[in-house]
C-alpha positions in Angstrom: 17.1 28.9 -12.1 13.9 29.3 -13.9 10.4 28.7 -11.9 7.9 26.4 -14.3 4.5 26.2 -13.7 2.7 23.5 -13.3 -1.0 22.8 -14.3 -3.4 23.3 -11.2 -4.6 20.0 -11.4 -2.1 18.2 -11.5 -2.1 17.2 -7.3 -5.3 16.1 -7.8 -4.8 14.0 -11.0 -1.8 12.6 -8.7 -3.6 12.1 -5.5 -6.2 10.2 -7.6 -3.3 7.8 -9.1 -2.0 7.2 -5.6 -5.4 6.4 -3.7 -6.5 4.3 -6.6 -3.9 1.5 -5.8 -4.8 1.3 -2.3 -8.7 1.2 -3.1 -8.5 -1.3 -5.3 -6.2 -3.6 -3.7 -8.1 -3.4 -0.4 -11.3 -3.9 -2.1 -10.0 -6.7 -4.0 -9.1 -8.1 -0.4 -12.7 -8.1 0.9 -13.5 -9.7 -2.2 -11.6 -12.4 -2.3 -11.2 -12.9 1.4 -11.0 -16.2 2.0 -7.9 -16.6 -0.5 -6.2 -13.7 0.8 -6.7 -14.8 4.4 -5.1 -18.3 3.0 -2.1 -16.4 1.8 -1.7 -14.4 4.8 -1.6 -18.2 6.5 1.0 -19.6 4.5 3.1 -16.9 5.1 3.3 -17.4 8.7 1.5 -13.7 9.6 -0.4 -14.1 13.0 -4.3 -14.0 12.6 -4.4 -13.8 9.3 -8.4 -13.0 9.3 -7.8 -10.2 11.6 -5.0 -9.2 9.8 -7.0 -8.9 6.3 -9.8 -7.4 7.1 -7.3 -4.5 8.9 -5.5 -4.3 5.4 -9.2 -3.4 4.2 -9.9 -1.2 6.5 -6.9 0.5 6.6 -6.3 0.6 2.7 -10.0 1.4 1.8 -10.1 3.9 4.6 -6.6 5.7 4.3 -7.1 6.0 0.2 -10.5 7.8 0.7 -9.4 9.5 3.6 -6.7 11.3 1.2 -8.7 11.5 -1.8 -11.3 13.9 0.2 -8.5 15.9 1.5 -7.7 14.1 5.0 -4.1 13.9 4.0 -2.4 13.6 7.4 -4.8 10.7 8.5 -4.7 9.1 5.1 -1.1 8.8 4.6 -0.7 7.6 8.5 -3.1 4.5 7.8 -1.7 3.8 4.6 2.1 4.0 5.9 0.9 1.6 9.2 -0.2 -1.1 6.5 2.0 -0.6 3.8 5.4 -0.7 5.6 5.2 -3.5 7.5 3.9 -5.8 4.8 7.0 -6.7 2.8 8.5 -7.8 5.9 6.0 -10.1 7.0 5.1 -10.8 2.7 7.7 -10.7 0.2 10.3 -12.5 1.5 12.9 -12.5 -1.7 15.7 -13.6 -0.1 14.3 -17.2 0.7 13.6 -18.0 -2.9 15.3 -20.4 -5.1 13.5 -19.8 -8.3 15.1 -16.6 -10.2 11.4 -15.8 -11.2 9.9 -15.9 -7.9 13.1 -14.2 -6.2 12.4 -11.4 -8.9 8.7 -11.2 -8.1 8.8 -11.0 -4.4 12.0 -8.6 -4.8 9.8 -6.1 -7.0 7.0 -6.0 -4.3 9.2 -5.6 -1.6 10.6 -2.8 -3.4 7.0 -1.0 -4.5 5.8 -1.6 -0.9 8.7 0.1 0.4 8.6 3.5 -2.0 4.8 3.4 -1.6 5.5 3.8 2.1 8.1 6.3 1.7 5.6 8.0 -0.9 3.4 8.1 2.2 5.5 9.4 4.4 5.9 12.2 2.3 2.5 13.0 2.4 2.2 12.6 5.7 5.4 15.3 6.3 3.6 17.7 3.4 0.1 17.6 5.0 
């Protein structure tokens, strides 16, 4: 089997797409806290204040954390947040409307491989 090289920047281009999800969607958490915090409500998750600013803090914070070359401690924060969210979130099974069924089933889905994608850096670091 034949070896291929890859670019050398090509992990950082890909850590870069990785982090930028988390970044973003923790900083769009802090900014619109109160709506988030209102979701996290309806949804039954205990303390939902406490509970969204930890998704900031552990989103903003693991995503940097691995972009400046903390892997291990990165991928752990981002893997404590990430996998236990479409369990307390996305809750597919209890919808009626094919749309919404679809919609929650697709972000149980990403959360779960984003988490597994964490995991694997975590094991690589």
């Amino acid at each position: 089997m034949t070896q291929i090289d890859l670019p050398n920047w090509l992990p950082s281009v890909g850590r870069v797409l990785f982090v930028v999800y988390f970044v973003l969607m923790g900083a769009s958490h802090l900014w619109n806290f109160t709506e988030h915090s209102a979701l996290l409500k309806r949804k039954g998750v205990p303390l939902p204040k406490a509970a969204t600013l930890l998704t900031v803090v552990m989103m903003v914070g693991g995503g940097m954390a691995i972009l400046f070359g903390w892997h291990r401690i990165g991928a752990a924060m981002l893997f404590g947040i990430i996998f236990p969210a479409p369990f307390f979130l996305h809750h597919f099974w209890n919808e009626k409307d094919s749309y919404l069924h679809l919609s929650e089933y697709a972000h149980f889905i990403k959360d779960l491989s984003l988490a597994g994608a964490a995991l694997m850096l975590l094991a690589s670091a």
